[in-house]
Structures are given as C-alpha cells and as structure tokens.
C-alpha positions in Angstrom: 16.1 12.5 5.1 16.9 12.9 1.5 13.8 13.2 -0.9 13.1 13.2 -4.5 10.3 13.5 -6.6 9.3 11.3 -10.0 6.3 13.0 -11.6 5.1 13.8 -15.1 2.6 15.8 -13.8 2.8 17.5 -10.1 -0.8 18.6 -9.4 -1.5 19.0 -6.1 -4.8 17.0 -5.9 -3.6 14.0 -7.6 -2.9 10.0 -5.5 0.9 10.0 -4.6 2.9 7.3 -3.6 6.4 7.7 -1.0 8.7 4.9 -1.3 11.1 4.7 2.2 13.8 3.2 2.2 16.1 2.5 5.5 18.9 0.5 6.1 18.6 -1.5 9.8 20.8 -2.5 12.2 22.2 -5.5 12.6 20.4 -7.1 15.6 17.7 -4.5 15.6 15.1 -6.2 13.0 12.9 -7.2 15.7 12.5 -3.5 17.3 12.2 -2.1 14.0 9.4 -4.8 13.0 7.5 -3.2 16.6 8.6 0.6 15.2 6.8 -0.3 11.5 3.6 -1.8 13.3 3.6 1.9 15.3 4.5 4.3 12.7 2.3 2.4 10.3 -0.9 2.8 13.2 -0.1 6.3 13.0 -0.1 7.0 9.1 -3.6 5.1 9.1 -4.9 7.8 11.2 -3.6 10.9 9.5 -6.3 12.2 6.6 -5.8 11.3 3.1 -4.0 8.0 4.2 -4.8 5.1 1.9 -2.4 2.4 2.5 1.0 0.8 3.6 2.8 -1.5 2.2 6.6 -3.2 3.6 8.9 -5.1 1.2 11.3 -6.7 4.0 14.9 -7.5 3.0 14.8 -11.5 1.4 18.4 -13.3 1.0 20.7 -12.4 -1.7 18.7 -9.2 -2.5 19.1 -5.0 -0.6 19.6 -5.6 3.2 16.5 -2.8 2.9 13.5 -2.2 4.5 10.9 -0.5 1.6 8.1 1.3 2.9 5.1 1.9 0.3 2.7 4.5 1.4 0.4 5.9 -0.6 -2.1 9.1 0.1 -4.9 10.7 -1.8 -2.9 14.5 -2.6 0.7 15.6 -2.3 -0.9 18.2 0.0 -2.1 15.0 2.5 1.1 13.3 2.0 3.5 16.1 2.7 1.7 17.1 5.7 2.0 13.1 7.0 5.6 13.7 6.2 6.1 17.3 8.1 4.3 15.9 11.0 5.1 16.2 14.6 3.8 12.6 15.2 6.1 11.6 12.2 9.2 13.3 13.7 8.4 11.7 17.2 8.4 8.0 15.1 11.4 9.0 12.9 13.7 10.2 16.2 12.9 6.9 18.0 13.7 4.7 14.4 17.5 6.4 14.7 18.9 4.0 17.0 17.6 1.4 14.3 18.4 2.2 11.3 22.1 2.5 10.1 21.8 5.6 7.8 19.3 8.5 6.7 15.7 7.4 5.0 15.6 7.7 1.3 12.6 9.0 0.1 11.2 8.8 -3.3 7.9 10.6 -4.0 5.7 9.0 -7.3 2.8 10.4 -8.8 1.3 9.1 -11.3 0.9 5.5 -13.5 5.0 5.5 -13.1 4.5 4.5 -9.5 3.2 1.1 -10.5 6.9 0.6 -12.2 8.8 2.5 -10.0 11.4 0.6 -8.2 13.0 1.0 -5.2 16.8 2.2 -5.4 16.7 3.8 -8.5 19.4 5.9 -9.5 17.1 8.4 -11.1 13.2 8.1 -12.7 14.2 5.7 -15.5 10.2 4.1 -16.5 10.5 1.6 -18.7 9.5 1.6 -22.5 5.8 2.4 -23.2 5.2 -0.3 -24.8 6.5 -3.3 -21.8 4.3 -0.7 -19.5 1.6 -1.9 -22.4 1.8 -5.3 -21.8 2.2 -5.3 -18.2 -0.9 -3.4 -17.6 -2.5 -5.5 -20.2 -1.3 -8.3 -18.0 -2.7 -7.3 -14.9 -6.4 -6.5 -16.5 -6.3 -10.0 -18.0 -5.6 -11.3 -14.2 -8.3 -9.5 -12.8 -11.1 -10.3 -15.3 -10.3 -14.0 -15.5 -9.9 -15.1 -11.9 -11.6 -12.0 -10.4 -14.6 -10.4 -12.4 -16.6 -13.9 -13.1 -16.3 -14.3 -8.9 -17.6 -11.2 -7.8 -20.0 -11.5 -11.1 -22.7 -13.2 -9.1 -22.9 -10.6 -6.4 -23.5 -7.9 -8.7 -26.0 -9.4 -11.4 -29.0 -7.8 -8.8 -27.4 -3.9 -8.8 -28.2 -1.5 -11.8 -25.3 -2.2 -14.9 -23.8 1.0 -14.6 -23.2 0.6 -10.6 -22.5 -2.7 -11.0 -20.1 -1.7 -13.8 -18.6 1.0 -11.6 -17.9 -1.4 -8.7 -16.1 -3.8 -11.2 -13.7 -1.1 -12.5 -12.8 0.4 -8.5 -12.4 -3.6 -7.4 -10.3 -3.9 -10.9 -8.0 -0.4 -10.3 -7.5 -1.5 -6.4 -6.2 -4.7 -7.1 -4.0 -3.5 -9.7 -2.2 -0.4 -7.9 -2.0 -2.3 -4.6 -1.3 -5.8 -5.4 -0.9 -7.2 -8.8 1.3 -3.7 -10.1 3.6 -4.0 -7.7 3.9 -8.0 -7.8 4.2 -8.1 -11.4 6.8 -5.2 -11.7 8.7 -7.5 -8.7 8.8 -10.0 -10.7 9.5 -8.9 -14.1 11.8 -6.6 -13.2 14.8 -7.7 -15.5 12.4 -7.6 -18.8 10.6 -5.0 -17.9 13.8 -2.2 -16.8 16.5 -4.1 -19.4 18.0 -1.2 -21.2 
C-alpha cells in the first residue's frame, strides 16, 4: 500500500478524504464490483464514516478503479485504514487487483480539486478554484435553494438558514466538486 498525504493543514480533528486507487485484473471486474459492494458495507459501519464514492474505469481514460471515501478526522480514517476488517477485505481484493493500492490522503478545500493520479499535490490557481466554487454555489441556489425554499418558509430564518447552507456544502463536496473538477479538468489543472 503506498500512501501519501496532501494537506495545508494536518489537524487531527479536521474531515479527510482517501482517494484509492487499484488497477484490476483483466476478467476480474465482476468479482471486484461484489468486493467494492463488501468493503464499501464495511466502511459504512466503522465510526466517523461519511461516505463512498467509485469512479469506474470509462474507455479511452485510466484502466482504474478510484475509490473516494471520506471520514469526519484523520484519527477515524486512519483507524478504518489500520483495521483488521480492512486487512481481511484488502487480502481477499489481491487476487483482483494487478498491483499495490495507491493511496492519497486530502484534507482540506484541496480535496474538492484533487485528482486522481497526480504526480504530487499540484492545486490549481486560486483564482480557477474561485470560479469553480463560485460555480457550484450558483448551481445550488438556482436549481436547488428556490426548491427546498417552500419547505422551509414555516422554520425560524436562522434554522432555516442553517439547513440551506448544510444542504448547500453537501451537494457541493459530494457531488457538484467532484463533477465540476471531472469535467473541467483541462482548464482548471492547465499549467
């Protein structure tokens, strides 16, 4: 397993996100779609878990399989990662894969445009980061905010105004980030 860390900051207590990489077989996709669906059931039940996420291989692009898994602390994550129940999962993935996992660990804003496969922690320019996060706000409160609007006009503004912002940051770090960083990946890492 080789593993590397991307941080500004590395306090303990902050969310983290582990980007997995492996390589499978050829021949073996369908075992290794059954080993995800396992492994995966396991993280969920390990504290400080907060979601999964697979970018499967698509013609023309890496033969890799990209986990996304993201936990509350480093603390959390590294004991996920340490784990006997890990090990057990990681020991029956070998016949599957063709080479060691690659690990990348991200803390931080820099996980939303963190790629897979990176030669080192390269983020792009402040300013593209800027417009891409301006990007994904605009997304959420035109075709998001004015739908869950109507449920809640009742609650107090400041709850209300609470809920908005958690449904606006949860969108952002688990779909429309990642999507948006996909896509605009040749603007957004162009030298």
């Amino acid at each position: 397993m080789t593993v590397s860390t991307h941080s500004n900051v590395t306090h303990p207590s902050q969310h983290v996100t582990a980007v997995i990489t492996h390589r499978v077989r050829a021949g073996r996709e369908e075992g290794y779609e059954a080993w995800i669906h396992g492994i995966s059931a396991a993280a969920r039940e390990f504290p400080g878990h907060l979601g999964v996420s697979i970018l499967r291989p698509q013609p023309g692009a890496s033969p890799d399989y990209v986990i996304v898994l993201q936990f509350d602390d480093c603390d959390r994550l590294q004991s996920w990662l340490k784990s006997d129940i890990r090990k057990d999962w990681i020991q029956r993935a070998q016949p599957l894969i063709q080479q060691q996992e690659n690990i990348q660990i991200l803390t931080g804003l820099e996980a939303w445009f963190q790629l897979p496969q990176q030669a080192k922690p390269s983020a792009p320019k402040r300013y593209k980061q800027a417009i891409l996060v301006w990007v994904g706000v605009m997304l959420v409160a035109v075709l998001v905010s004015p739908l869950i609007a109507p449920l809640l006009a009742p609650l107090p503004h400041y709850l209300a105004l609470a809920i908005n912002v958690a449904v606006t940051v949860m969108l952002l770090s688990y779909l429309i980030m990642p999507n948006l960083t996909r896509w605009l990946k040749r603007w957004l890492f162009a030298s």
